[in-house]
ChimeraX commands (.cxc) that place a marker at each C-alpha (Angstrom):
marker #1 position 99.10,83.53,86.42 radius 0.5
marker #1 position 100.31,87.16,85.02 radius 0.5
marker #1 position 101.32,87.83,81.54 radius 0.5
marker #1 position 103.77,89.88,79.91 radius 0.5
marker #1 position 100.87,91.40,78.15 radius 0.5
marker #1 position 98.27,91.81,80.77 radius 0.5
marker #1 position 100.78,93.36,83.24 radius 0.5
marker #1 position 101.47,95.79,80.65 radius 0.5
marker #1 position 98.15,96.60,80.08 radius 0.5
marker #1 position 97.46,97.45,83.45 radius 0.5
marker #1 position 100.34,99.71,83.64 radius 0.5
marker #1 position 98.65,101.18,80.45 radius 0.5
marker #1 position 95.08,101.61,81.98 radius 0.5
marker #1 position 96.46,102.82,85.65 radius 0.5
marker #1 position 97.67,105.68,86.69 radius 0.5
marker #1 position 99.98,104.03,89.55 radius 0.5
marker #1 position 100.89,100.77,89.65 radius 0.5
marker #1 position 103.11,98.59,91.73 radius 0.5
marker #1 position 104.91,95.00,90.46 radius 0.5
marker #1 position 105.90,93.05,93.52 radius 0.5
marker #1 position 108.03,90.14,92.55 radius 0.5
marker #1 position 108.92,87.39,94.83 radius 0.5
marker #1 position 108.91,83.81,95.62 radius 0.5
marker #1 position 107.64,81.04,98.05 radius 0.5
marker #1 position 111.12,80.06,99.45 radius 0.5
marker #1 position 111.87,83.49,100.10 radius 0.5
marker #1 position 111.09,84.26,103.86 radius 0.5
marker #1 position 111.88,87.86,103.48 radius 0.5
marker #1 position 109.43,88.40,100.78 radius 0.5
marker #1 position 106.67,86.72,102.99 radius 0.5
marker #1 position 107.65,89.44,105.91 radius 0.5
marker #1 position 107.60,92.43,103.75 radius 0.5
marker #1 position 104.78,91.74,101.78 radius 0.5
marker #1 position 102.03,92.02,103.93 radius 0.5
marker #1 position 103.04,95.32,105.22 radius 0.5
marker #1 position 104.34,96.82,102.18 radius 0.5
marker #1 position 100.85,95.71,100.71 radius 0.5
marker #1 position 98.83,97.44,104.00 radius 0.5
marker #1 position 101.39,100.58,104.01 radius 0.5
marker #1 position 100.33,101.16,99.75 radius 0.5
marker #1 position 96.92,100.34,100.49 radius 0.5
marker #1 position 96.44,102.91,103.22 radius 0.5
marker #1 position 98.58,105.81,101.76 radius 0.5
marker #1 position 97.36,105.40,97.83 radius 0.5
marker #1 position 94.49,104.38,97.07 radius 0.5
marker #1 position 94.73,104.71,93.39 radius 0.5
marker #1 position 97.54,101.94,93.28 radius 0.5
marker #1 position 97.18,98.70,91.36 radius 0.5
marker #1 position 98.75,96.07,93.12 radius 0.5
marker #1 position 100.48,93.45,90.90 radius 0.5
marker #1 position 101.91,90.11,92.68 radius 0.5
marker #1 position 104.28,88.31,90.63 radius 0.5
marker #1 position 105.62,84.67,91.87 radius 0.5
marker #1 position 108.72,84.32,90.31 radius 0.5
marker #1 position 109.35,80.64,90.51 radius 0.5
marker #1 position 106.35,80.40,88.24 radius 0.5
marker #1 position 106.69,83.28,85.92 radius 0.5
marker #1 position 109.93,83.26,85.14 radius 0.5
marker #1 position 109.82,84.79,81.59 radius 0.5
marker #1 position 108.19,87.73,83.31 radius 0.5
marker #1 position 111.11,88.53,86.25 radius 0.5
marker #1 position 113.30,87.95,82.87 radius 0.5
marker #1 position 111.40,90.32,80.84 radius 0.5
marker #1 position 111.09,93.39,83.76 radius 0.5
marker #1 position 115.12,92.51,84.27 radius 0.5
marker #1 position 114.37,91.30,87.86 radius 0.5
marker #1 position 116.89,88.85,89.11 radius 0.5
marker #1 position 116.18,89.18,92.76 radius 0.5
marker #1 position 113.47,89.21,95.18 radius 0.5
marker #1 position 111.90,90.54,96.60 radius 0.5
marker #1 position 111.67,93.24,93.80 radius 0.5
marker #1 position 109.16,95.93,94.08 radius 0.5
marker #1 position 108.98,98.15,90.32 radius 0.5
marker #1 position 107.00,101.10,90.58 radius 0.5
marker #1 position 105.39,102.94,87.81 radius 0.5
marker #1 position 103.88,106.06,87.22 radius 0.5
marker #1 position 101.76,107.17,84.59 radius 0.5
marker #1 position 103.04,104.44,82.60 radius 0.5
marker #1 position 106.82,105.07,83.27 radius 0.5
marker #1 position 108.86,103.00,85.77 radius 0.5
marker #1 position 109.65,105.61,88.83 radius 0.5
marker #1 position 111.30,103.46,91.45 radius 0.5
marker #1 position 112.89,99.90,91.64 radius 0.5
marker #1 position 113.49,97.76,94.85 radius 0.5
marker #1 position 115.68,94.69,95.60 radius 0.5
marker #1 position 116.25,92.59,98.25 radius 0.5
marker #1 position 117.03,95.15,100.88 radius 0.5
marker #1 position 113.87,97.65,101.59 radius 0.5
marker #1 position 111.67,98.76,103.91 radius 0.5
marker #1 position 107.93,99.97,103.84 radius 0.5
marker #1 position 108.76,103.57,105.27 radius 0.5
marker #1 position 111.52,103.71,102.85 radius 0.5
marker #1 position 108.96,103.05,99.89 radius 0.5
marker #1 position 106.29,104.94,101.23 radius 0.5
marker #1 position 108.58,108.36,101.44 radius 0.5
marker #1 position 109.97,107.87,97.92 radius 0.5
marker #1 position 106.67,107.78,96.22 radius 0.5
marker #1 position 104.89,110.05,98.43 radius 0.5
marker #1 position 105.60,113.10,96.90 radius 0.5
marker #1 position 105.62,112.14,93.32 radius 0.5
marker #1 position 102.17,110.63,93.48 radius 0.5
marker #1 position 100.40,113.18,95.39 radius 0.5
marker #1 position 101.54,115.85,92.41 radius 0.5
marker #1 position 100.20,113.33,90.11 radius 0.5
marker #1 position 96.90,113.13,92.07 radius 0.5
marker #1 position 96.34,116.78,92.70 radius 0.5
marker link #1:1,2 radius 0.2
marker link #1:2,3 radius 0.2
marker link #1:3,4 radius 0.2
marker link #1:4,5 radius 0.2
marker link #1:5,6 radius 0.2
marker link #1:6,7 radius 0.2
marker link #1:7,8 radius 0.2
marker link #1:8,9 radius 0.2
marker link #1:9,10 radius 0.2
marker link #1:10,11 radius 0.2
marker link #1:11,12 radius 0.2
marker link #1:12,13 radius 0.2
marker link #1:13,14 radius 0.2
marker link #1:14,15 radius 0.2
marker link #1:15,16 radius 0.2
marker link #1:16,17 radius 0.2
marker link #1:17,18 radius 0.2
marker link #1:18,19 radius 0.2
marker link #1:19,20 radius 0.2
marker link #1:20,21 radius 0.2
marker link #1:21,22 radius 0.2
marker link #1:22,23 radius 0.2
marker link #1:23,24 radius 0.2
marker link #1:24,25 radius 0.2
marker link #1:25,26 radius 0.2
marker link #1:26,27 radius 0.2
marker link #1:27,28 radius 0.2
marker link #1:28,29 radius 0.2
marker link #1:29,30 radius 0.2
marker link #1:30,31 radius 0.2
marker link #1:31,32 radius 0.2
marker link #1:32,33 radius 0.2
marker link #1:33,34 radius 0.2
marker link #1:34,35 radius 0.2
marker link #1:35,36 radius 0.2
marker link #1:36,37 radius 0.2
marker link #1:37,38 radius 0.2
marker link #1:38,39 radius 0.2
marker link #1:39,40 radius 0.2
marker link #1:40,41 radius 0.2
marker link #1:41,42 radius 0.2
marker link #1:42,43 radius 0.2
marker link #1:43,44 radius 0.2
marker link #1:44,45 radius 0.2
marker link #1:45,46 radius 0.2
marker link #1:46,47 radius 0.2
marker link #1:47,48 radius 0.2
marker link #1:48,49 radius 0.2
marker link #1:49,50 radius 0.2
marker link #1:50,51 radius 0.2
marker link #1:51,52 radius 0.2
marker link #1:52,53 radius 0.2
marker link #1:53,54 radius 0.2
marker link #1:54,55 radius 0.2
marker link #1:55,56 radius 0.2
marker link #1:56,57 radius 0.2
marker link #1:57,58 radius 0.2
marker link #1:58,59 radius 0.2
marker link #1:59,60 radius 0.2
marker link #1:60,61 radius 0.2
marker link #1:61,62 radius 0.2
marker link #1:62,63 radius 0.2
marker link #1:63,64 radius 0.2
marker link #1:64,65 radius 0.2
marker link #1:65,66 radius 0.2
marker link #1:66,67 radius 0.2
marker link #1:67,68 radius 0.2
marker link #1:68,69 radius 0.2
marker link #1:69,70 radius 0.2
marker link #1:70,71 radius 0.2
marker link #1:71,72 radius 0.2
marker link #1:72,73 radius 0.2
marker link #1:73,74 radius 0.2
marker link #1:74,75 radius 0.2
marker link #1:75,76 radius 0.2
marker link #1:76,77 radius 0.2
marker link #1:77,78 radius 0.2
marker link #1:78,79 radius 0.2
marker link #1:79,80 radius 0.2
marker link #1:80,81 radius 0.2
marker link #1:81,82 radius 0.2
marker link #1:82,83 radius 0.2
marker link #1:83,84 radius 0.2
marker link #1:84,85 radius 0.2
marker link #1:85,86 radius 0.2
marker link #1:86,87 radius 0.2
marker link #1:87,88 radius 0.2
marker link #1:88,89 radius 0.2
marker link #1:89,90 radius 0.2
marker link #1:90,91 radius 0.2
marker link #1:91,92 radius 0.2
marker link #1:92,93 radius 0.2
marker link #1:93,94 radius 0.2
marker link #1:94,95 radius 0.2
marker link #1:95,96 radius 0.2
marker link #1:96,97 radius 0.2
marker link #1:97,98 radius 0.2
marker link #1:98,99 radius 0.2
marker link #1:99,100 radius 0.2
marker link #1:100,101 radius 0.2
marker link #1:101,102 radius 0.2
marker link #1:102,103 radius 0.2
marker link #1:103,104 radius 0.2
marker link #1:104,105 radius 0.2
marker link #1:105,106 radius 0.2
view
């Protein structure tokens, strides 16, 4: 179970961290996620990886203003940098952080 205040804490204490928000009656979060997970894992390997089931944490989707899923937020050094709903793919989320993370890195 993730709180408000942990999750924010972690996005505190990391220097990249990634929210992924979905469900367990949502088949297209259970596709992506596995591969959006691998793809993250093997391109940054400073990334915190937060999984967020929204049938259970509802006052978190509420408080990060996510009303779909799957929902990937993305923040960097604290700041959100890129939001994702519903229709994504990995490549497409790999390329738009790319660039912004390896600057942060260097």
């Amino acid at each position: 179970m993730q709180t408000i205040e942990v999750i924010n804490k972690s996005i505190k204490e990391n220097p990249a961290v990634m929210l992924y928000f979905s469900a367990p009656t949502c088949n297209v979060c259970h596709a992506l996620k596995p591969k959006l997970l691998e793809a993250i894992e093997n391109n940054f390997k400073e990334f915190k990886i937060v999984s967020i089931d929204t049938s259970l944490e509802q006052e978190v989707a509420a408080y990060f203003s996510v009303f779909a899923i799957p929902t990937v937020l993305v923040f960097l050094d604290g700041r959100e940098f890129l939001r994702k709903s519903r229709h994504m793919s990995v490549d497409e989320v790999v390329r738009e952080i790319e660039r912004p993370y390896s600057m942060m890195m260097s």
